[in-house]
C-alpha positions as CSV (number, residue, x, y, z in Angstrom):
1,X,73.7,-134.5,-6.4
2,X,77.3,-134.6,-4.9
3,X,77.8,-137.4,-2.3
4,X,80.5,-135.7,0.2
5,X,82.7,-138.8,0.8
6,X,85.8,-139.2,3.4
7,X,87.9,-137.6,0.7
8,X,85.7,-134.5,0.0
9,X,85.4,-133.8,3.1
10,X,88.9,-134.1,3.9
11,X,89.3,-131.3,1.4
12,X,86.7,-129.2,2.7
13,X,88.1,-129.2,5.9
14,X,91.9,-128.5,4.7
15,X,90.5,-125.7,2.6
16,X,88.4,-124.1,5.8
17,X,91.8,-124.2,7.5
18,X,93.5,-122.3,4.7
19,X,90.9,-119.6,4.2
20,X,91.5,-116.7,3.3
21,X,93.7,-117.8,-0.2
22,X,94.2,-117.4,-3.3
23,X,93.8,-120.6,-5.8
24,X,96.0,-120.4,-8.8
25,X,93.5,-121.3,-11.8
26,X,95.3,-122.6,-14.7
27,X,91.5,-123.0,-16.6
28,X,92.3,-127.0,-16.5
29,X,90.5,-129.2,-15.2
30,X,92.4,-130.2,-11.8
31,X,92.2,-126.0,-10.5
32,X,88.7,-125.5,-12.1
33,X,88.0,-128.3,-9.5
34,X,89.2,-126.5,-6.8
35,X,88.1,-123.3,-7.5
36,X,84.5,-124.3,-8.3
37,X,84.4,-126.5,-5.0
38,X,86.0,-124.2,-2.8
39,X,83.3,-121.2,-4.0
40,X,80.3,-124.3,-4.1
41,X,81.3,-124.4,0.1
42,X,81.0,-120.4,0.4
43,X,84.8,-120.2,1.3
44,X,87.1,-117.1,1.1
45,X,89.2,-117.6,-2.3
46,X,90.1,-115.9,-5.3
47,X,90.7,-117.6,-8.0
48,X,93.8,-116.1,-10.4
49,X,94.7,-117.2,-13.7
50,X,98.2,-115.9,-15.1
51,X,98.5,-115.4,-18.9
52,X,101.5,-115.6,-21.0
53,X,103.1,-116.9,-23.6
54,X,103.4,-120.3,-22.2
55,X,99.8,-121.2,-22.9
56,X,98.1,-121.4,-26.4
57,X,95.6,-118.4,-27.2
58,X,93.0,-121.0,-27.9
59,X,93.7,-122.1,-23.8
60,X,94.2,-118.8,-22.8
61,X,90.7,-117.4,-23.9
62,X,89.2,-121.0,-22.4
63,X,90.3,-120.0,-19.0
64,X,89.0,-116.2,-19.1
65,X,86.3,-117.2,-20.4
66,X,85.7,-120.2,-17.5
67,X,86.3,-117.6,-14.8
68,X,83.0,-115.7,-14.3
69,X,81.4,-119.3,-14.2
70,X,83.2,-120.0,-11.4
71,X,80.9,-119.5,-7.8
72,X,83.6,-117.3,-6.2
73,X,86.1,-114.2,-6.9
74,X,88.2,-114.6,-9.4
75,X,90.5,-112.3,-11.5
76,X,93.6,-112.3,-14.7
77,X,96.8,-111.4,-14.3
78,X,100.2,-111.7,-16.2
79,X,103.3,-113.4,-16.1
80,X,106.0,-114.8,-18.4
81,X,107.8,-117.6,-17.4
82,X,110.7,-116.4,-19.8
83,X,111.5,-113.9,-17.2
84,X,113.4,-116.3,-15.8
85,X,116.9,-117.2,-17.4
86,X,116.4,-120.8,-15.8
87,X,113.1,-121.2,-17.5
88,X,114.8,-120.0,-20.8
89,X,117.4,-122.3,-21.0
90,X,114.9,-125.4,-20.2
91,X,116.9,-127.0,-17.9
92,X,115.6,-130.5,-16.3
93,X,114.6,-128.7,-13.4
94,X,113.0,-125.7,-15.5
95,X,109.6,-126.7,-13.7
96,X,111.0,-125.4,-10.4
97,X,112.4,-122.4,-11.7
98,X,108.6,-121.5,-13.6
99,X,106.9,-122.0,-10.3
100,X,108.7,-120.4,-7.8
101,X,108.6,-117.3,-10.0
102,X,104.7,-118.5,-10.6
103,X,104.1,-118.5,-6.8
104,X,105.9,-115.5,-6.2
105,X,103.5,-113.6,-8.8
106,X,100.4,-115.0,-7.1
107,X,102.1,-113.7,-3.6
108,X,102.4,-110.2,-4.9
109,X,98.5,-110.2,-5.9
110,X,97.7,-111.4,-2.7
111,X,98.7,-109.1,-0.3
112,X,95.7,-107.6,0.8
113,X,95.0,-110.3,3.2
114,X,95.3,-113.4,1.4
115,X,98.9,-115.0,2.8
116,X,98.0,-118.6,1.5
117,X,98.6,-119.9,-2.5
118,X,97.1,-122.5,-3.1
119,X,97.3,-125.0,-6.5
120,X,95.6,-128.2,-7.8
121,X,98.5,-130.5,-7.7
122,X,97.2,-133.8,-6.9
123,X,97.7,-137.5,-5.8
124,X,98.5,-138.8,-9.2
125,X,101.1,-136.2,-9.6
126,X,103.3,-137.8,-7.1
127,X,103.8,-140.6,-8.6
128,X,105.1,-138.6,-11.7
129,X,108.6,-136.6,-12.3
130,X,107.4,-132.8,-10.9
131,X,110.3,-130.7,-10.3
132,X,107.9,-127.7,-8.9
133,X,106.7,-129.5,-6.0
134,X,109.7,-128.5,-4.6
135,X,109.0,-125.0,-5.4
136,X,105.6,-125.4,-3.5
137,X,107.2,-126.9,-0.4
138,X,110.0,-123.5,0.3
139,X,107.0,-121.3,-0.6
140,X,104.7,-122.6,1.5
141,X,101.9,-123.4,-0.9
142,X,99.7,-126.0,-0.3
143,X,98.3,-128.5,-2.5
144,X,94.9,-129.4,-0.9
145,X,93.7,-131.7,-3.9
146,X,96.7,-134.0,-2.7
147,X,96.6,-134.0,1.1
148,X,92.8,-135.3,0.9
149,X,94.1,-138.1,-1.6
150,X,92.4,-137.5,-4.8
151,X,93.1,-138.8,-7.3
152,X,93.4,-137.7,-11.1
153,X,90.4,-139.7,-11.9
154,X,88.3,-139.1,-8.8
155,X,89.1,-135.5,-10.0
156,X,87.1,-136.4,-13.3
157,X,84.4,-138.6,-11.4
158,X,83.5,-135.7,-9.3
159,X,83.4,-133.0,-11.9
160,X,80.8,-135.4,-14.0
161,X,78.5,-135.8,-10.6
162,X,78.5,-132.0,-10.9
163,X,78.2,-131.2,-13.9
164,X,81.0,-129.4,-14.5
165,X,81.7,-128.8,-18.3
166,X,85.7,-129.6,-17.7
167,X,85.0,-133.4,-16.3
168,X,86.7,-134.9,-20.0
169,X,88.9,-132.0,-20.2
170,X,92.3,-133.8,-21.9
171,X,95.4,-132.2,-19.5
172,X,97.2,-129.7,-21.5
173,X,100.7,-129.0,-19.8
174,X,102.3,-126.2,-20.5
175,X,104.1,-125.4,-23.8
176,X,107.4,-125.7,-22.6
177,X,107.3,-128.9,-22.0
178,X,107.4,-129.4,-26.1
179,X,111.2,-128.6,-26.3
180,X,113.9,-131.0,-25.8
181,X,115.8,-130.1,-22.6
182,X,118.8,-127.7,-22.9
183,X,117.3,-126.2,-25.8
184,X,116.5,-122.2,-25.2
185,X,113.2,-121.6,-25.8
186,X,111.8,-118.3,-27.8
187,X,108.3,-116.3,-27.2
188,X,108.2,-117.2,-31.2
189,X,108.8,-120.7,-30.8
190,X,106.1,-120.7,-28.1
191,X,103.8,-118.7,-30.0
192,X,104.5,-121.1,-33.4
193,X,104.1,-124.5,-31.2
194,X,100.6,-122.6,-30.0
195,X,99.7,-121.7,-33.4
196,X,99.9,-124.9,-34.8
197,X,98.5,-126.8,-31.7
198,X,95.4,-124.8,-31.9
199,X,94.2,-125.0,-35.0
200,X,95.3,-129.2,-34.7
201,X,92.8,-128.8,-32.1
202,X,90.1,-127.3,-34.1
203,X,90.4,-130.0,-36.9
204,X,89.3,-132.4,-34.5
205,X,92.6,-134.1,-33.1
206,X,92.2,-133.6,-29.0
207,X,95.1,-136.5,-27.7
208,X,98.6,-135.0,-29.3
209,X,101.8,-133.2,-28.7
210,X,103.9,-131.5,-30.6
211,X,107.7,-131.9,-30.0
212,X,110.4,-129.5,-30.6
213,X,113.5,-132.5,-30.3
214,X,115.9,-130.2,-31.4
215,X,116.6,-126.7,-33.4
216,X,115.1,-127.1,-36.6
217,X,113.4,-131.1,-35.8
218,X,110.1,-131.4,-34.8
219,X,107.6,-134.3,-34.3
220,X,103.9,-134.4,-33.8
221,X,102.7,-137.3,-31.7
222,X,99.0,-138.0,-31.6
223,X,97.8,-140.8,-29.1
224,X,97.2,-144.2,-30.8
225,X,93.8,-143.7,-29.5
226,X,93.3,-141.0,-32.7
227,X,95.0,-142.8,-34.6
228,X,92.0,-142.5,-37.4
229,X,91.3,-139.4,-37.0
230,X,95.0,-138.3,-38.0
231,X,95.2,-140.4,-40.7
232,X,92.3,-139.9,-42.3
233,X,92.9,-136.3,-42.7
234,X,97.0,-136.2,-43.7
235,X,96.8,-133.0,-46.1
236,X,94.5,-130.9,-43.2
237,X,98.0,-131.8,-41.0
238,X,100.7,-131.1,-43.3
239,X,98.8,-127.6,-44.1
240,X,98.8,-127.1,-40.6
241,X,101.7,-127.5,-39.7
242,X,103.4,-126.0,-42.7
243,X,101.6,-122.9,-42.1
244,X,102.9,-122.6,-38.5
245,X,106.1,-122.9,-40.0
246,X,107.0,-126.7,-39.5
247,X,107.9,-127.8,-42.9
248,X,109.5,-130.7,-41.8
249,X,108.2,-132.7,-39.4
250,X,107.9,-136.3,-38.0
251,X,104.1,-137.7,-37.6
252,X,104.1,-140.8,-34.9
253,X,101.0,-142.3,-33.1
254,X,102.4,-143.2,-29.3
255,X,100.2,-145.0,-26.4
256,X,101.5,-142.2,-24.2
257,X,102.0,-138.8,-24.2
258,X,103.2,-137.2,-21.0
259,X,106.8,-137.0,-20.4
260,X,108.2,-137.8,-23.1
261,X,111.5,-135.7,-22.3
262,X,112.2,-137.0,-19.3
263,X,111.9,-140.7,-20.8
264,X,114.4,-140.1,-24.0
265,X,116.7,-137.2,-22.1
266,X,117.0,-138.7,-18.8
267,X,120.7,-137.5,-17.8
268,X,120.2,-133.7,-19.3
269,X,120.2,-131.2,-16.2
Protein backbone atom coordinates (compact mmCIF):
# COMPACT_ATOMS: atom_id res chain seq x y z
CA UNK A 1 0.00 0.00 0.00
CA UNK A 2 1.14 3.48 -1.38
CA UNK A 3 1.62 6.08 1.37
CA UNK A 4 0.62 9.47 -0.52
CA UNK A 5 3.38 11.73 0.92
CA UNK A 6 3.89 15.73 0.43
CA UNK A 7 5.50 14.92 -2.87
CA UNK A 8 2.83 12.53 -4.34
CA UNK A 9 0.47 14.62 -3.66
CA UNK A 10 2.09 17.49 -5.03
CA UNK A 11 2.06 15.54 -8.26
CA UNK A 12 -1.48 14.55 -8.06
CA UNK A 13 -2.51 17.85 -7.78
CA UNK A 14 -0.18 19.35 -10.79
CA UNK A 15 -1.47 16.47 -12.89
CA UNK A 16 -5.43 17.33 -11.95
CA UNK A 17 -4.50 20.88 -13.16
CA UNK A 18 -3.21 19.61 -16.39
CA UNK A 19 -5.92 17.20 -17.31
CA UNK A 20 -6.90 16.55 -20.14
CA UNK A 21 -2.99 15.45 -21.65
CA UNK A 22 -1.20 13.38 -23.25
CA UNK A 23 1.95 11.69 -21.37
CA UNK A 24 4.75 10.92 -23.72
CA UNK A 25 5.66 7.12 -22.68
CA UNK A 26 9.11 6.24 -23.60
CA UNK A 27 8.38 2.44 -21.84
CA UNK A 28 11.21 3.54 -19.11
CA UNK A 29 10.84 3.62 -16.04
CA UNK A 30 10.52 7.47 -15.19
CA UNK A 31 7.07 7.84 -17.92
CA UNK A 32 5.85 4.27 -16.95
CA UNK A 33 5.69 6.17 -13.51
CA UNK A 34 3.65 8.68 -14.66
CA UNK A 35 1.47 7.10 -16.82
CA UNK A 36 0.56 4.25 -14.37
CA UNK A 37 0.05 6.93 -11.55
CA UNK A 38 -1.75 9.34 -13.39
CA UNK A 39 -4.33 6.30 -14.71
CA UNK A 40 -4.02 4.72 -10.71
CA UNK A 41 -5.86 8.53 -9.74
CA UNK A 42 -8.67 8.04 -12.61
CA UNK A 43 -7.20 11.09 -14.50
CA UNK A 44 -7.74 12.11 -18.26
CA UNK A 45 -4.40 10.99 -20.10
CA UNK A 46 -3.18 9.06 -22.88
CA UNK A 47 -0.34 7.68 -22.79
CA UNK A 48 1.83 7.69 -26.47
CA UNK A 49 4.90 5.87 -27.09
CA UNK A 50 6.79 6.94 -30.43
CA UNK A 51 8.74 4.24 -32.28
CA UNK A 52 11.69 4.65 -34.43
CA UNK A 53 14.92 3.87 -35.09
CA UNK A 54 16.39 5.56 -32.22
CA UNK A 55 15.37 2.84 -29.78
CA UNK A 56 16.54 -0.87 -29.84
CA UNK A 57 13.83 -3.49 -31.18
CA UNK A 58 14.41 -5.38 -27.94
CA UNK A 59 13.12 -1.67 -26.09
CA UNK A 60 10.80 -0.99 -28.63
CA UNK A 61 8.62 -4.36 -28.24
CA UNK A 62 9.24 -3.65 -24.12
CA UNK A 63 7.27 -0.53 -24.40
CA UNK A 64 4.24 -1.90 -26.64
CA UNK A 65 4.13 -4.60 -24.89
CA UNK A 66 4.02 -2.39 -21.32
CA UNK A 67 1.19 -0.31 -22.74
CA UNK A 68 -2.00 -2.28 -22.26
CA UNK A 69 -0.77 -2.82 -18.54
CA UNK A 70 -0.98 0.59 -18.04
CA UNK A 71 -4.56 1.66 -16.06
CA UNK A 72 -5.36 4.41 -18.66
CA UNK A 73 -5.51 5.09 -22.68
CA UNK A 74 -2.73 4.64 -24.27
CA UNK A 75 -1.71 4.28 -27.95
CA UNK A 76 1.83 3.78 -30.68
CA UNK A 77 2.83 6.13 -32.96
CA UNK A 78 5.86 6.88 -35.20
CA UNK A 79 8.55 9.26 -35.48
CA UNK A 80 12.19 9.41 -36.62
CA UNK A 81 14.31 11.74 -35.06
CA UNK A 82 16.50 11.56 -38.35
CA UNK A 83 13.95 13.76 -39.86
CA UNK A 84 15.64 16.38 -38.50
CA UNK A 85 19.05 17.56 -40.24
CA UNK A 86 20.10 18.89 -36.64
CA UNK A 87 19.48 15.47 -35.11
CA UNK A 88 21.53 13.96 -38.09
CA UNK A 89 24.41 15.80 -37.72
CA UNK A 90 24.55 15.12 -33.74
CA UNK A 91 25.33 18.37 -32.76
CA UNK A 92 25.92 19.23 -28.82
CA UNK A 93 22.56 20.51 -28.68
CA UNK A 94 21.01 17.49 -30.92
CA UNK A 95 18.81 16.74 -27.69
CA UNK A 96 16.90 19.97 -28.34
CA UNK A 97 16.56 19.51 -31.85
CA UNK A 98 15.05 15.54 -31.20
CA UNK A 99 12.49 17.02 -28.77
CA UNK A 100 11.05 19.85 -30.20
CA UNK A 101 10.36 17.75 -33.31
CA UNK A 102 9.35 14.95 -30.41
CA UNK A 103 6.82 17.32 -28.89
CA UNK A 104 5.62 18.62 -31.96
CA UNK A 105 4.60 14.82 -32.99
CA UNK A 106 2.86 14.31 -29.75
CA UNK A 107 0.98 17.86 -30.41
CA UNK A 108 -0.32 16.67 -33.71
CA UNK A 109 -1.84 13.34 -32.01
CA UNK A 110 -3.42 15.43 -29.60
CA UNK A 111 -5.60 17.56 -31.14
CA UNK A 112 -8.85 16.24 -30.33
CA UNK A 113 -8.87 17.93 -27.06
CA UNK A 114 -5.79 17.20 -25.39
CA UNK A 115 -3.63 20.77 -25.65
CA UNK A 116 -1.18 19.67 -22.78
CA UNK A 117 2.27 17.19 -23.43
CA UNK A 118 3.38 16.11 -20.76
CA UNK A 119 6.97 14.02 -20.09
CA UNK A 120 8.76 12.35 -17.05
CA UNK A 121 11.73 14.61 -16.80
CA UNK A 122 12.54 14.74 -13.30
CA UNK A 123 14.50 16.31 -10.36
CA UNK A 124 17.72 14.47 -10.92
CA UNK A 125 17.67 15.56 -14.42
CA UNK A 126 18.50 19.09 -13.52
CA UNK A 127 21.32 18.56 -12.14
CA UNK A 128 22.56 16.88 -15.37
CA UNK A 129 23.54 18.43 -19.01
CA UNK A 130 19.78 18.22 -20.89
CA UNK A 131 19.72 20.27 -23.85
CA UNK A 132 15.72 19.35 -24.45
CA UNK A 133 14.57 21.02 -21.42
CA UNK A 134 14.80 23.91 -23.38
CA UNK A 135 12.68 22.37 -25.97
CA UNK A 136 10.02 21.65 -23.19
CA UNK A 137 10.03 25.28 -21.89
CA UNK A 138 9.03 27.11 -25.76
CA UNK A 139 6.55 24.23 -26.18
CA UNK A 140 4.91 24.46 -23.23
CA UNK A 141 5.30 20.98 -21.95
CA UNK A 142 5.29 20.35 -18.53
CA UNK A 143 7.40 18.11 -16.52
CA UNK A 144 5.19 17.17 -13.54
CA UNK A 145 7.70 14.43 -12.04
CA UNK A 146 10.04 17.54 -11.45
CA UNK A 147 7.81 20.34 -10.20
CA UNK A 148 6.66 17.93 -7.17
CA UNK A 149 10.46 17.24 -6.53
CA UNK A 150 11.02 13.63 -7.18
CA UNK A 151 13.59 12.41 -7.36
CA UNK A 152 15.29 9.65 -9.65
CA UNK A 153 15.38 7.30 -6.79
CA UNK A 154 12.11 8.20 -5.07
CA UNK A 155 10.99 7.33 -8.66
CA UNK A 156 12.36 3.77 -8.00
CA UNK A 157 11.16 3.63 -4.24
CA UNK A 158 7.69 4.31 -5.28
CA UNK A 159 7.49 1.93 -8.25
CA UNK A 160 8.78 -1.01 -5.68
CA UNK A 161 5.75 0.07 -2.97
CA UNK A 162 3.62 -0.58 -6.08
CA UNK A 163 4.69 -3.16 -7.46
CA UNK A 164 5.44 -2.07 -10.56
CA UNK A 165 7.60 -4.45 -12.71
CA UNK A 166 9.87 -1.35 -14.00
CA UNK A 167 11.05 -0.29 -10.21
CA UNK A 168 15.09 -1.79 -11.21
CA UNK A 169 14.56 -0.90 -14.68
CA UNK A 170 18.46 0.31 -15.62
CA UNK A 171 17.83 3.93 -17.75
CA UNK A 172 18.34 3.24 -21.32
CA UNK A 173 18.87 6.75 -23.16
CA UNK A 174 18.42 6.83 -26.43
CA UNK A 175 20.77 5.49 -29.16
CA UNK A 176 22.05 8.51 -30.30
CA UNK A 177 23.66 9.32 -27.56
CA UNK A 178 26.36 6.42 -28.51
CA UNK A 179 28.01 8.60 -31.21
CA UNK A 180 30.67 11.05 -30.68
CA UNK A 181 29.36 14.58 -31.32
CA UNK A 182 29.65 16.03 -34.93
CA UNK A 183 29.56 12.60 -36.26
CA UNK A 184 26.39 12.04 -38.70
CA UNK A 185 24.51 9.41 -37.58
CA UNK A 186 22.85 6.58 -40.04
CA UNK A 187 19.41 4.51 -39.55
CA UNK A 188 22.17 1.50 -40.14
CA UNK A 189 24.48 2.71 -37.62
CA UNK A 190 21.44 3.00 -35.27
CA UNK A 191 20.02 -0.25 -36.28
CA UNK A 192 23.83 -2.04 -35.93
CA UNK A 193 24.44 -0.19 -32.28
CA UNK A 194 20.70 -1.82 -31.45
CA UNK A 195 21.57 -5.08 -32.86
CA UNK A 196 24.48 -5.64 -30.93
CA UNK A 197 23.09 -3.97 -27.69
CA UNK A 198 20.33 -6.39 -27.63
CA UNK A 199 21.56 -9.43 -27.85
CA UNK A 200 24.57 -7.98 -25.07
CA UNK A 201 21.50 -7.64 -23.26
CA UNK A 202 20.28 -11.08 -23.56
CA UNK A 203 23.64 -12.68 -22.61
CA UNK A 204 23.16 -11.28 -19.31
CA UNK A 205 25.20 -7.92 -19.31
CA UNK A 206 22.35 -5.14 -18.14
CA UNK A 207 24.97 -1.90 -17.02
CA UNK A 208 26.91 -1.05 -20.55
CA UNK A 209 27.10 1.27 -23.48
CA UNK A 210 28.30 0.95 -26.54
CA UNK A 211 30.29 3.97 -28.08
CA UNK A 212 30.56 4.97 -31.56
CA UNK A 213 33.95 7.57 -30.75
CA UNK A 214 34.52 8.03 -34.24
CA UNK A 215 33.86 6.57 -37.99
CA UNK A 216 35.08 3.21 -37.91
CA UNK A 217 36.20 3.23 -33.68
CA UNK A 218 34.01 1.87 -31.30
CA UNK A 219 34.13 0.92 -27.58
CA UNK A 220 31.94 -1.05 -25.32
CA UNK A 221 31.89 0.16 -21.75
CA UNK A 222 30.26 -2.05 -19.21
CA UNK A 223 29.91 -0.62 -15.54
CA UNK A 224 32.64 -1.94 -13.11
CA UNK A 225 29.70 -3.22 -11.30
CA UNK A 226 29.68 -6.24 -14.19
CA UNK A 227 32.74 -6.33 -14.33
CA UNK A 228 32.54 -10.39 -13.91
CA UNK A 229 29.98 -11.00 -15.78
CA UNK A 230 31.91 -9.52 -18.99
CA UNK A 231 34.92 -11.12 -18.34
CA UNK A 232 33.89 -14.20 -17.72
CA UNK A 233 32.22 -14.60 -20.95
CA UNK A 234 34.95 -12.75 -23.56
CA UNK A 235 34.25 -15.04 -26.77
CA UNK A 236 30.10 -14.64 -26.21
CA UNK A 237 31.24 -10.62 -26.58
CA UNK A 238 33.62 -10.68 -29.33
CA UNK A 239 30.86 -12.92 -31.36
CA UNK A 240 28.54 -10.33 -30.56
CA UNK A 241 29.92 -7.76 -31.53
CA UNK A 242 31.58 -9.10 -34.58
CA UNK A 243 28.38 -10.20 -35.79
CA UNK A 244 26.78 -6.72 -35.58
CA UNK A 245 29.58 -5.73 -37.55
CA UNK A 246 32.16 -4.25 -34.91
CA UNK A 247 35.26 -6.15 -35.60
CA UNK A 248 37.28 -3.89 -33.91
CA UNK A 249 36.40 -2.68 -30.81
CA UNK A 250 37.64 -1.41 -27.42
CA UNK A 251 36.24 -3.35 -24.16
CA UNK A 252 36.57 -0.93 -20.80
CA UNK A 253 34.81 -1.36 -17.47
CA UNK A 254 34.02 2.53 -16.20
CA UNK A 255 32.25 3.44 -12.62
CA UNK A 256 29.96 5.64 -14.84
CA UNK A 257 28.13 5.54 -17.77
CA UNK A 258 25.97 8.50 -18.60
CA UNK A 259 27.50 11.25 -20.42
CA UNK A 260 30.26 10.20 -21.49
CA UNK A 261 30.32 12.67 -24.60
CA UNK A 262 29.77 15.55 -22.95
CA UNK A 263 32.75 14.71 -20.42
CA UNK A 264 35.53 13.85 -23.32
CA UNK A 265 33.97 16.40 -26.15
CA UNK A 266 33.05 19.25 -24.03
CA UNK A 267 33.87 22.29 -26.60
CA UNK A 268 32.06 20.29 -29.79
CA UNK A 269 28.74 22.30 -30.69
Amino acid sequence: MLTMDAKLQTLRDTLIKLQPGIIGASGGVDSSFLAWFAGYWGLDYLAVFLEGPHLSPDEARAARNLLPGLPLSSAVASFSPLDVLEVRENPRDRCYHCKTALLARLRTLGRTGRETVVDGSHLSDRTEYRPGRRALREQGAVSPLAEAGILKEEIRAYARDMGLEQAEQPSRPCLMTRFAYGQMVTNRMLAQVGRAEDALRAMGLSHFRIRIVDQGRCLLHIHSSQRDAAFFQPESIHTIMEQAGFSSFGLECVDTLSGYFDRTSPGVI
